[in-house]
Residue, then its C-alpha position, 0 to 999 in steps of 0.5 A: x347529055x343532061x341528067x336530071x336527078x329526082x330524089x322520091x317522095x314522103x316515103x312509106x319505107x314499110x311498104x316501099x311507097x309514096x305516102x300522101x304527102x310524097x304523091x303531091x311532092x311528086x306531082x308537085x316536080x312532075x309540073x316542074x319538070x315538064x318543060x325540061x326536055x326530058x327525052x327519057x326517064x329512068x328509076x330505082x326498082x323500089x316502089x317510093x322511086x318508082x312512083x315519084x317517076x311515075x307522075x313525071x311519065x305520065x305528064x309528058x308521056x313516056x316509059x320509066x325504065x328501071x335502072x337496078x343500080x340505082x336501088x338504095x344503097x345498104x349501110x351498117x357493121x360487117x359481120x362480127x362488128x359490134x361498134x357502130x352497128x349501124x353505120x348510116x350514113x348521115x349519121x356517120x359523116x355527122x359522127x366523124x365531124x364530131x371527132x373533128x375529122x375533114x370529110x375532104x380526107x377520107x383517111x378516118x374511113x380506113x380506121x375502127x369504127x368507120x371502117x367495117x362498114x357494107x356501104x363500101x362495098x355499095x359504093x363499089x358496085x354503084x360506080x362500076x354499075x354506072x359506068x357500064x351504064x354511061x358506056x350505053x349513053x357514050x361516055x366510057x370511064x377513062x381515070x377521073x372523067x369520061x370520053x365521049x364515044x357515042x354519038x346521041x349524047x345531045x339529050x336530057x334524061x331524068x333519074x329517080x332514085x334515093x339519098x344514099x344511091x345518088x350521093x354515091x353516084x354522085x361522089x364517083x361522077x365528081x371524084x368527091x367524098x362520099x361521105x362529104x356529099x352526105x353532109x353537104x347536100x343531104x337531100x329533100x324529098x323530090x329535090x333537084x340536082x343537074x348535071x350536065x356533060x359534054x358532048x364533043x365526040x372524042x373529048x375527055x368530059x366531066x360533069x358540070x353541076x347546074x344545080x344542086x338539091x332544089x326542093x323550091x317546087x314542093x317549098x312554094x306549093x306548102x308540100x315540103x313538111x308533113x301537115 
């Protein structure tokens, strides 16, 4: 199986949207996608996912379904902590850098002021959703890699989501660092990331990344920056 990975549109975060500029991104990766094979098209349930995907359905005519699991993650201090009460992400990953930690060697995410942070508990829920998820596509969790058990895995699909909901997905499908894939990819909007699985029934499979972050679609049309 094929999975494709859209990240939204320019978005309009108040109103949960596409602005403008994300709708031409958005038919920009639309007209990319096309001749993908793409068999289905899954999406976040927020607006900015929901119509990036949109204008990918309506090109090569199928349904978006919605996957709530892939709905942004939450980020920021638990309860009762006052240090690093934001806790974003990317900014984290940078910070961590800054006090010369290796994003490789989780160890600094167990300590103040890294460690009171809700995005754990996402980070959680988005692997255990998933791989409830995967086990209705046929591959079913086993350690650090997937068995193939179903027998309809030679596909391509597609899922729209967002930066902080595919970087945890993507740091439990290729056992990487969340906090690490914030920083290395990082991605545009609209941006491209594959990965592709096995599909020998039976064997043990991890994901094998095509390519990762590729934003060339919006980059060639001028629609990569607010004009």
């Amino acid at each position: 199986m094929k999975i494709v990975f859209v990240r939204h549109g320019h978005p309009d975060y108040v109103n949960d949207c596409l602005t403008d500029l994300g709708h031409k991104q958005a038919e920009s990766a639309a007209l990319r996608l096309k001749d993908e094979g793409i068999e289905e098209i899954y999406s976040s349930p927020f607006g900015r996912a929901f119509e990036t995907a949109q204008h990918t359905a309506k090109i090569i005519s199928k349904e978006v379904v919605k996957l709530d699991f892939m709905r942004e993650i939450r980020w920021g201090a638990t309860e009762g902590n006052e240090v690093y009460a934001d806790g974003h992400p990317w900014d984290t990953s940078l910070y961590a850098v800054s006090l010369g930690h290796s994003l490789m060697d989780e160890s600094w995410t167990k300590d103040e002021p890294f460690c009171n942070n809700v995005v754990f508990s996402e980070l959680e829920r988005v692997a255990r959703e998933a791989d409830e998820w995967l086990l209705t596509m046929g591959y079913k969790r086993e350690g650090a890699n997937y068995r193939v058990v179903g027998e309809n895995t030679n596909k391509t699909i597609a899922v729209f989501s967002h930066g902080g909901s595919s970087s945890a997905l993507f740091s439990h499908l290729l056992n990487l660092p969340f906090f690490y894939l914030c920083r290395a990819l990082c991605p545009d909007f609209t941006s491209i990331t594959v990965l592709n699985f096995g599909d020998e029934v039976g064997s043990l499979t991890a994901p094998q990344i095509e390519y990762a972050n590729d934003s060339k679609h919006i980059k060639s049309k001028g629609v990569s920056y607010e004009m």
